[in-house]
KEKE-3310 file (N, C-alpha, C; in steps of 0.2 Angstrom, whole numbers, plus 5000, padded with zeros to 4 digits):
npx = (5004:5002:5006:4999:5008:5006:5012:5011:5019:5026:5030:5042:5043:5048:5034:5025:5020:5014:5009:5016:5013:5019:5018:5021:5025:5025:5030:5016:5018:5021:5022:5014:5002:4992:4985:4976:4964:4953:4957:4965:4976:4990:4990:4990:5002:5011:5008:5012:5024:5033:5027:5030:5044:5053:5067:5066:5050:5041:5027:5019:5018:5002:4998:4982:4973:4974:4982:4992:5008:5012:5003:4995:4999:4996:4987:4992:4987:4976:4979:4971:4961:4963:4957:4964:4977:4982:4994:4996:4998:4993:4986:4986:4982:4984:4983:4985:4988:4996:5003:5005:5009:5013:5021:5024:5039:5050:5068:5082:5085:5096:5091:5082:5079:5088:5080:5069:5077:5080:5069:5069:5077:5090:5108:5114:5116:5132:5134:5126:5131:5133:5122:5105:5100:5084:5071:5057:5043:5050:5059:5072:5080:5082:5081:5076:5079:5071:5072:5066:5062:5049:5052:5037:5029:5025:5012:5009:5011:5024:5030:5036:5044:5044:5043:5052:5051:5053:5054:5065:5065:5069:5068:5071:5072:5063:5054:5050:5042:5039:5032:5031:5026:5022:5022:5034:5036:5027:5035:5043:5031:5026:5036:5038:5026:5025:5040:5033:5021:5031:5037:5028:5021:5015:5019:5008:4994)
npy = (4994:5009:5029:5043:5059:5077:5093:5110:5122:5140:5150:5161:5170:5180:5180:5183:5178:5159:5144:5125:5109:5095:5078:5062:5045:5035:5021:5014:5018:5018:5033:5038:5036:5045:5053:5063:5061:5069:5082:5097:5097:5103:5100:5086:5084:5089:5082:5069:5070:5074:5068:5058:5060:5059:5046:5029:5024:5008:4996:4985:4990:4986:4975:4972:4979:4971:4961:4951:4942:4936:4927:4931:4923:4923:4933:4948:4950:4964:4970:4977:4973:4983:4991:4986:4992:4996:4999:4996:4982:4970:4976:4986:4990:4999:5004:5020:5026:5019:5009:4997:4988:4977:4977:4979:4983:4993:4993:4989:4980:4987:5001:5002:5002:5012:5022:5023:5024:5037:5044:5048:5054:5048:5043:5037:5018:5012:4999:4983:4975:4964:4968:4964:4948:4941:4929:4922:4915:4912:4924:4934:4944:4959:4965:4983:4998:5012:5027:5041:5057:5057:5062:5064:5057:5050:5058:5059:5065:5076:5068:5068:5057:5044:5027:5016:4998:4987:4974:4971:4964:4952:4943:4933:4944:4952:4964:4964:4970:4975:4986:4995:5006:5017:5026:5027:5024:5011:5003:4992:4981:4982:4978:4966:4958:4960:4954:4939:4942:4942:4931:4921:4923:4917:4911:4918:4906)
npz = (5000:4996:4999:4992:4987:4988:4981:4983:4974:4973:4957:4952:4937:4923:4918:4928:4944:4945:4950:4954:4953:4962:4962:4971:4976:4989:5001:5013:5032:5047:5051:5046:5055:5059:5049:5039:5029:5026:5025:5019:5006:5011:5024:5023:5017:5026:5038:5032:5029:5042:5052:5067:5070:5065:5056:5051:5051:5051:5051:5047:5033:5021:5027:5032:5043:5062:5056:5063:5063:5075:5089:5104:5119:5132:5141:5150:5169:5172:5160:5148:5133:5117:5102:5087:5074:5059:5062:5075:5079:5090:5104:5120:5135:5152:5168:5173:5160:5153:5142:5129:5116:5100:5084:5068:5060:5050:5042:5053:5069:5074:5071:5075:5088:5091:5087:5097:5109:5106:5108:5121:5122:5123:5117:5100:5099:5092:5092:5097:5107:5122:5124:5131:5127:5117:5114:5104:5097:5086:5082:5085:5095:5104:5121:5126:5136:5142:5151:5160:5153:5139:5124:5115:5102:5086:5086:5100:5117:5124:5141:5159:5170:5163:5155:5145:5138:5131:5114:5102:5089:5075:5060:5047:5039:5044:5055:5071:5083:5101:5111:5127:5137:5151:5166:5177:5190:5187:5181:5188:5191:5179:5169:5172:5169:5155:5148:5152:5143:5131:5130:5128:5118:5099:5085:5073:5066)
capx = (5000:5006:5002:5002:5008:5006:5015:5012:5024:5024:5036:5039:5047:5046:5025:5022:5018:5012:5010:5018:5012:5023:5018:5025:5020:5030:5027:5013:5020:5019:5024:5005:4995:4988:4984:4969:4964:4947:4960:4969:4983:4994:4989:4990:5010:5016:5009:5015:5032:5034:5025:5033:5049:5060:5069:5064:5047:5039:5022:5016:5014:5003:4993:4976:4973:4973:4984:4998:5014:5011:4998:4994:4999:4992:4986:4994:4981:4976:4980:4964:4964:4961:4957:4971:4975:4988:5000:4996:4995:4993:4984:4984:4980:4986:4982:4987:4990:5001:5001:5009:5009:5016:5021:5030:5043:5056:5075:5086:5088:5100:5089:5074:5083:5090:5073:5065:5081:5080:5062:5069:5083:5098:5112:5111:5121:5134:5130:5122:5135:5131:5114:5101:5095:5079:5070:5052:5040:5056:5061:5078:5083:5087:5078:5077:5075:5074:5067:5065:5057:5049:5050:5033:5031:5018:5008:5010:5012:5028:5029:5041:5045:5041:5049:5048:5052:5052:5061:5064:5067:5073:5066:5072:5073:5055:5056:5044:5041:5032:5033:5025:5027:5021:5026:5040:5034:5024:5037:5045:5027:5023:5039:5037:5020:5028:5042:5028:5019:5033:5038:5023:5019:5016:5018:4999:4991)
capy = (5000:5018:5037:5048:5065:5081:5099:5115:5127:5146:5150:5164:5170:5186:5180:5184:5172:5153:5138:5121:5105:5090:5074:5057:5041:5031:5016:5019:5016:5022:5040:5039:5033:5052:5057:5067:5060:5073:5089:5099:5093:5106:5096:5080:5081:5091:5077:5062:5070:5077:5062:5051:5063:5057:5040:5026:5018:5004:4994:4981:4991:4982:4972:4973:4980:4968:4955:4952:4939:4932:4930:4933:4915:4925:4944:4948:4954:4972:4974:4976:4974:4989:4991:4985:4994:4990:5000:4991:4972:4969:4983:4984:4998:4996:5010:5028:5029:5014:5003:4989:4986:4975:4980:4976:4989:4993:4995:4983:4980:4993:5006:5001:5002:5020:5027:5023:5028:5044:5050:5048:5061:5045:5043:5031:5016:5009:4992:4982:4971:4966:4968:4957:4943:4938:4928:4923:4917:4912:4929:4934:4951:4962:4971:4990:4999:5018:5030:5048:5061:5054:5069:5063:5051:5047:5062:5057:5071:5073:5065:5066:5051:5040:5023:5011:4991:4982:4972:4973:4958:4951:4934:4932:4951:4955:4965:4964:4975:4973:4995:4994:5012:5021:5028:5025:5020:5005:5000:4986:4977:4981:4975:4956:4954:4961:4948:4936:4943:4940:4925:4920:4925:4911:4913:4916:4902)
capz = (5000:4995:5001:4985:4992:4985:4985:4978:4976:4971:4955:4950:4930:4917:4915:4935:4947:4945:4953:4950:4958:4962:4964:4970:4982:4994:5006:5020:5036:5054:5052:5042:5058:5061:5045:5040:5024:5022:5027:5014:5004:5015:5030:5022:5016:5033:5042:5029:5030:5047:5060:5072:5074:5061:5057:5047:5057:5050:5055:5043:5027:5017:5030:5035:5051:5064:5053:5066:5062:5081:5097:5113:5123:5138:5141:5156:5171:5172:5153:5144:5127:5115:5095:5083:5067:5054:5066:5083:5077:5095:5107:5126:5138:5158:5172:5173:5153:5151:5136:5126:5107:5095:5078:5061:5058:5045:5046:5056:5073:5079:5069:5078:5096:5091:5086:5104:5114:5105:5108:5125:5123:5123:5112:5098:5101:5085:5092:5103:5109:5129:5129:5133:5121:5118:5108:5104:5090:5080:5081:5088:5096:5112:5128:5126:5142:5142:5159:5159:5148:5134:5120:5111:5095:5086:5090:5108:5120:5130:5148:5163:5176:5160:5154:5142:5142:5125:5112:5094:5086:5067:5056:5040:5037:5048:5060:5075:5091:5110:5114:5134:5138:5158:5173:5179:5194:5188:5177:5188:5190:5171:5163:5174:5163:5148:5149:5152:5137:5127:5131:5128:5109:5096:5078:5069:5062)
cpx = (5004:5003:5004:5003:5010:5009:5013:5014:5023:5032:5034:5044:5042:5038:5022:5019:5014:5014:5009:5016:5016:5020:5020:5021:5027:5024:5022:5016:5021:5019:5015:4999:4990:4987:4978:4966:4959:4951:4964:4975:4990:4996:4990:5000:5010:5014:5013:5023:5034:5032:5031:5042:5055:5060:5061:5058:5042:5031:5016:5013:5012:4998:4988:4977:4971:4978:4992:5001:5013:5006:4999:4995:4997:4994:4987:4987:4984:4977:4973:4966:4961:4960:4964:4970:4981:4996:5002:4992:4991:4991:4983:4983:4980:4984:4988:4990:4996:4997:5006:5005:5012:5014:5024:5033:5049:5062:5078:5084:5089:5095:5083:5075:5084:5085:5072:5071:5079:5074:5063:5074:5091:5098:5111:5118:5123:5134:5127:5123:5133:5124:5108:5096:5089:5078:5062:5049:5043:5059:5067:5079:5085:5082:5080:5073:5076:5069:5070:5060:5057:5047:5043:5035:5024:5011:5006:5011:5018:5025:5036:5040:5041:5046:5046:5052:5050:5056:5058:5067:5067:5071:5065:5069:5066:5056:5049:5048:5038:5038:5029:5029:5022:5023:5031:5039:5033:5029:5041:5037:5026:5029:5041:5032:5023:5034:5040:5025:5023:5035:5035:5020:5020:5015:5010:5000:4991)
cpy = (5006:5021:5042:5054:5071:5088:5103:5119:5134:5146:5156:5167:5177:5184:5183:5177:5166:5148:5131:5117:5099:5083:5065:5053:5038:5026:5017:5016:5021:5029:5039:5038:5041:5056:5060:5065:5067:5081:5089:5095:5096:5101:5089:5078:5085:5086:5071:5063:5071:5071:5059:5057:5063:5050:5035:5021:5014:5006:4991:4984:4985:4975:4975:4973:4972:4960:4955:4943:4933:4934:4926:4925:4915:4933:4943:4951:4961:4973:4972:4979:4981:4987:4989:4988:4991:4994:4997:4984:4969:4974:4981:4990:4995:5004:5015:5028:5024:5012:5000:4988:4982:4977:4978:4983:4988:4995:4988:4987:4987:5000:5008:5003:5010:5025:5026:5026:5037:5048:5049:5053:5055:5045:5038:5028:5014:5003:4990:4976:4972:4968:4962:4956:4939:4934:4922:4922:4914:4918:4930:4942:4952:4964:4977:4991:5008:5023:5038:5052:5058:5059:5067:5059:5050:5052:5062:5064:5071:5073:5066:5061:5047:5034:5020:5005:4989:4977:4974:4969:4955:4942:4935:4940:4955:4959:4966:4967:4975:4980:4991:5004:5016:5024:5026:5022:5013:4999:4993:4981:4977:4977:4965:4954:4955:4953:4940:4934:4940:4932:4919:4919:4918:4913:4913:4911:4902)
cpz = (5000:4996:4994:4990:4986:4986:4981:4981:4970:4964:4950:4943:4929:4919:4922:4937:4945:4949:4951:4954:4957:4966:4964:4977:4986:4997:5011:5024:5042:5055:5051:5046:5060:5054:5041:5033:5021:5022:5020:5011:5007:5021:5028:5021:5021:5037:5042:5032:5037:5054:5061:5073:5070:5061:5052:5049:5051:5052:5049:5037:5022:5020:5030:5040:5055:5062:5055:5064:5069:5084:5101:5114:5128:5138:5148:5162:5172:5166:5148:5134:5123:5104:5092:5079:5064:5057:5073:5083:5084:5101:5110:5130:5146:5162:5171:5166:5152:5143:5133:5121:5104:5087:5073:5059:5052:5048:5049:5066:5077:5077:5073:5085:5097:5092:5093:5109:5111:5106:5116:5129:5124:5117:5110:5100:5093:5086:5096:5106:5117:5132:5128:5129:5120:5112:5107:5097:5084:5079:5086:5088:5103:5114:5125:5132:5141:5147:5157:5156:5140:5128:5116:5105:5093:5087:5099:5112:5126:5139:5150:5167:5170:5157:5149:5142:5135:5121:5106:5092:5078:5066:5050:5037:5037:5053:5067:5082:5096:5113:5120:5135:5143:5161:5174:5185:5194:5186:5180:5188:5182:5169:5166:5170:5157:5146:5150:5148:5133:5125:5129:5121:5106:5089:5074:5067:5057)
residu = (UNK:UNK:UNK:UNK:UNK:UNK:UNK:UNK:UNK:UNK:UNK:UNK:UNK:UNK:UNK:UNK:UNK:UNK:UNK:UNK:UNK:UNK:UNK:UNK:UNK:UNK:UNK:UNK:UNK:UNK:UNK:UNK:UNK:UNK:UNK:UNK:UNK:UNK:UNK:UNK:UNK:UNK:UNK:UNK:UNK:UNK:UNK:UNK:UNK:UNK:UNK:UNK:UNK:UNK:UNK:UNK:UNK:UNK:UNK:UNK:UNK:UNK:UNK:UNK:UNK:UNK:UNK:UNK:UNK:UNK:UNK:UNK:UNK:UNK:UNK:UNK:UNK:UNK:UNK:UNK:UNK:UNK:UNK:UNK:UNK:UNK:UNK:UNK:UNK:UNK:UNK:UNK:UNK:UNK:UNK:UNK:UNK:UNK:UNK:UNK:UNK:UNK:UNK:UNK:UNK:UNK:UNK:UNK:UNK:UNK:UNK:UNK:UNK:UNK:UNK:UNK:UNK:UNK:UNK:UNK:UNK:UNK:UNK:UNK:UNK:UNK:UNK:UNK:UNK:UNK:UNK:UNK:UNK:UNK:UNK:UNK:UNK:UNK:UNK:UNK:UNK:UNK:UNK:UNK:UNK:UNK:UNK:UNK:UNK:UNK:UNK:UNK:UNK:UNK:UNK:UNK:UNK:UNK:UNK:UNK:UNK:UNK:UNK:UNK:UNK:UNK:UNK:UNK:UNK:UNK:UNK:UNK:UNK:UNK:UNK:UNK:UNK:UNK:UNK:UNK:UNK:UNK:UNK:UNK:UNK:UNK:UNK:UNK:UNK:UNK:UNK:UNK:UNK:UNK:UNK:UNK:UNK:UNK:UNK:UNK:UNK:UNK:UNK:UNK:UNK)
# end
């Protein structure tokens, strides 16, 4: 599935002003979960271009909503399930504005780890030698752990005393993601279910 996007620009020559429109498509993928389709074409490419904060983010382009890679082996308690779309394969929603997502994303690995340090204001890492191995699904990757202020993503709105607790995993050049994202507070009881969760996952049917 592709997003056509459109631009019009001002150009001006000898004849007096005109305007030239430029169009072109690309892939849809996560930047696109906020985009306004019935709103202008201004508003439609400042969003296409400009969501999620930068970086290369995925999320099953190309699926139908709901058509996730793995499932649930057990929903942790207190996490109530929520709508899936073709950005949140797997949707959960926990107290005080927590949640937990699974996703299909683009990029590798390390790329996918740097995006989520960075909306948390950390440096990217150049590898990820020494960090902790998971694996799940048939899927092989690493723990991401990151606390503090979460500069917003996704339309999200920044948060202080906030963390997140996930992994980002790799199968035959797929990449899949389990985001859990709260307080800071909650996070040692949430990331015991999460690692429960994961653990848990079984390849779809």
């Amino acid at each position: 599935m592709a997003i056509l996007l459109t631009l019009v620009f001002p150009l001006v020559s000898c004849g007096g002003r005109k305007e030239a429109t430029a169009k072109g498509t690309r892939p849809l993928t996560m930047r696109d979960e906020h985009l306004q389709p019935t709103s202008s074409d201004d508003v439609r490419f400042a969003s296409a271009m400009g969501a999620g904060g930068g970086g290369m983010m995925g999320g099953g382009a190309g699926m139908p909503a709901g058509a996730s890679p793995v499932v649930a082996g057990v929903v942790p308690e207190g996490w109530t399930e929520a709508p899936s779309s073709m950005f949140r394969l797997l949707n959960y929603t926990f107290d005080d504005g927590g949640e937990a997502y699974v996703s299909v994303s683009q990029g590798g690995v390390l790329e996918n780890v740097n995006r989520w340090l960075g909306q948390f204001g950390a440096s990217p890492m150049t590898d990820l030698e020494g960090w902790e191995k998971v694996e799940a699904a048939g899927y092989h990757g690493v723990w991401v752990k990151a606390d503090g202020s979460f500069g917003g993503a996704m339309g999200a709105a920044a948060k202080s005393d906030w963390a997140l607790r996930g992994v980002v995993m790799e199968k035959n050049g797929e990449i899949l993601t389990v985001k859990l994202m709260g307080p800071a507070a909650a996070m040692p009881e949430q990331e015991t279910k999460l690692r429960a969760f994961v653990s848990a996952l079984q390849p779809a049917p």
